[in-house]
N, C-alpha and C positions, 0 to 999 in steps of 0.2 A: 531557168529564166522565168519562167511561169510561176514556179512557186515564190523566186524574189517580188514579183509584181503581186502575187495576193496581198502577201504580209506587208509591202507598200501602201496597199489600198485600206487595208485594216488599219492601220496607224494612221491615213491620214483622215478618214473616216470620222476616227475615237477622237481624233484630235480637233477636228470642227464639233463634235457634238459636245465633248466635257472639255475644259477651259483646262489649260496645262499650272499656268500660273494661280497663286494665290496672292491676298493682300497681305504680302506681312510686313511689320510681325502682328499686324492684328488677328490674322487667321495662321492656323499649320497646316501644313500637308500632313495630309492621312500615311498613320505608319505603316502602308506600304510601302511608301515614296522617302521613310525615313533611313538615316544611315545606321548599321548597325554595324557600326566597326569594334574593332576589339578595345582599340585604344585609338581615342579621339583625345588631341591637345587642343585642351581649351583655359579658362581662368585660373591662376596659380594658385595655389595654396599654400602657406607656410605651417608646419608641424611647429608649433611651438615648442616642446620638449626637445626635436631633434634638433633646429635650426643654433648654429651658432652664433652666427652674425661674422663671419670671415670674411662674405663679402666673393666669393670664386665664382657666384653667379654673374655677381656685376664686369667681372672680366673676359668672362666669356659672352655677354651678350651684347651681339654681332647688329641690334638694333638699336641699341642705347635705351632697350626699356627699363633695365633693372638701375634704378640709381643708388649709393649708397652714403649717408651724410650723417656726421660725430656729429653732438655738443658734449657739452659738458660731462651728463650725465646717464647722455645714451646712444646708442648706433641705431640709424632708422631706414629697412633696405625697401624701398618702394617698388614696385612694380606698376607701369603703367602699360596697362594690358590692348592699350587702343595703337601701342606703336610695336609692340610685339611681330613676331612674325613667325610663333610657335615652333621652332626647330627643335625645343626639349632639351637644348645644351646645358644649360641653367640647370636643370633635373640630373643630368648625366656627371653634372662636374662636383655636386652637391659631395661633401666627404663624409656627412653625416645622415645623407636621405632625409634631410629638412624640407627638401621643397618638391613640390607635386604639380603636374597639369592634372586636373580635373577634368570630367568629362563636359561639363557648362561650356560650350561655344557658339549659344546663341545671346549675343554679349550686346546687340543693337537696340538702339534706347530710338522714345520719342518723345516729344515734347519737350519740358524744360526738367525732368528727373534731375536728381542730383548725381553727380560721378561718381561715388561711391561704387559703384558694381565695376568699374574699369578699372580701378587702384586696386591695389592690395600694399598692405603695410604689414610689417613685421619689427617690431622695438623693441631692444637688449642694451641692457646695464651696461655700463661702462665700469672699467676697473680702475683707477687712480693710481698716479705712480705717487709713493711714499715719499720719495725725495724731492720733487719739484711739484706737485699735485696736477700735472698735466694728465689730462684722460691717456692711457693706453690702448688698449683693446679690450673686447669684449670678456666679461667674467666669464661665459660659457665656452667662450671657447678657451681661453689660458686651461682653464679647467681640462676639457678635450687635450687639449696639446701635449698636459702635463702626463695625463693617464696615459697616452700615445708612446712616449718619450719611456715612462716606466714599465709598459709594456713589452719593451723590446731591448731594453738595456741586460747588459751581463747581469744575474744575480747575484753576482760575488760583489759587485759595485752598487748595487741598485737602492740602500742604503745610505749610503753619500752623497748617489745624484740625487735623490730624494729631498736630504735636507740642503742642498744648492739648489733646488727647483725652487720650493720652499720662500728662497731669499730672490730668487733669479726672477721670481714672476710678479714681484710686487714694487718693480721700477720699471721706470721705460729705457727705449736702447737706447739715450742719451746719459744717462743716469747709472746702465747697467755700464758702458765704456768706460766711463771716469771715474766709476768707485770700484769696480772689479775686482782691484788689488786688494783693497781694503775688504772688500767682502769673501776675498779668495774663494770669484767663481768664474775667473780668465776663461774663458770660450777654448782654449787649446789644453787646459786642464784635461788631463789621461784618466779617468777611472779602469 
């Protein structure tokens, strides 16, 4: 009981003589006072080589920070890091380990700064369907898909599906249903 009441008095002591609080973010706390965790989620980053533009982030996140919006001639996946709520799902669900929390989590602005450090953007080509010129999906990832698909096909067929991938990825699903026949590459087709 006596020793809880020293260390009591020690703290409260320290505590009227040095100021617990700083101003921030004009000032930081001395790294004693800092976190030194192993993995701190903070500002995303997109890998641009890995990242395909699929879009699995924007599904699983449970905050509505990740948005993801086509035009014409691109997919552009936003993240807005100020409605975040860091749980790392968006990282975990990633199929190509495109996207990253960073350890930057002191993300607090003042003044009239521009918003730039709270967005993050990531922008990938769109691929054109040949028959009706409507955007499809992303060129990186058809890409992705395709090597995926040839990967793990019978060898004895992987030839065939190759040149049906070939035809199969250069329309959209309205496009690949209604000429199918004609391109004989029916979805229930046996290799």
């Amino acid at each position: 009981m006596v020793d809880g009441l020293a260390k009591l008095t020690k703290e409260l002591l320290r505590g009227m003589l040095k100021p617990v609080t700083v101003n921030y973010p004009a000032e930081r706390l001395p790294d004693e006072f800092t976190l030194s965790l192993e993995e701190i989620r903070g500002k995303h980053r997109f890998d641009e080589d890995k990242c395909v533009g699929c879009g699995a982030c924007n599904v699983v996140c449970s905050s509505g920070a990740i948005t993801v919006s086509d035009s014409q001639d691109q997919r552009v996946l936003k993240v807005e890091v100020a409605r975040c709520i860091f749980c790392g799902r968006c990282r975990d669900i990633c199929p190509e380990k495109g996207l990253e929390l960073t350890s930057e989590f002191e993300l607090s602005q003042t003044g009239s700064r521009g918003g730039d450090c709270v967005k993050v953007e990531q922008k990938i080509s769109m691929r054109r369907c040949e028959g009706c010129g409507r955007p499809t999906f992303p060129t990186k990832q058809i890409d992705s898909v395709k090597t995926r698909v040839l990967d793990k096909i019978d060898p004895s067929s992987k030839e065939t599906a190759s040149r049906d991938l070939e035809v199969y990825v250069k329309y959209c699903l309205d496009c690949r249903r209604t000429r199918s026949y004609a391109f004989n590459i029916h979805p229930r087709k046996s290799y």
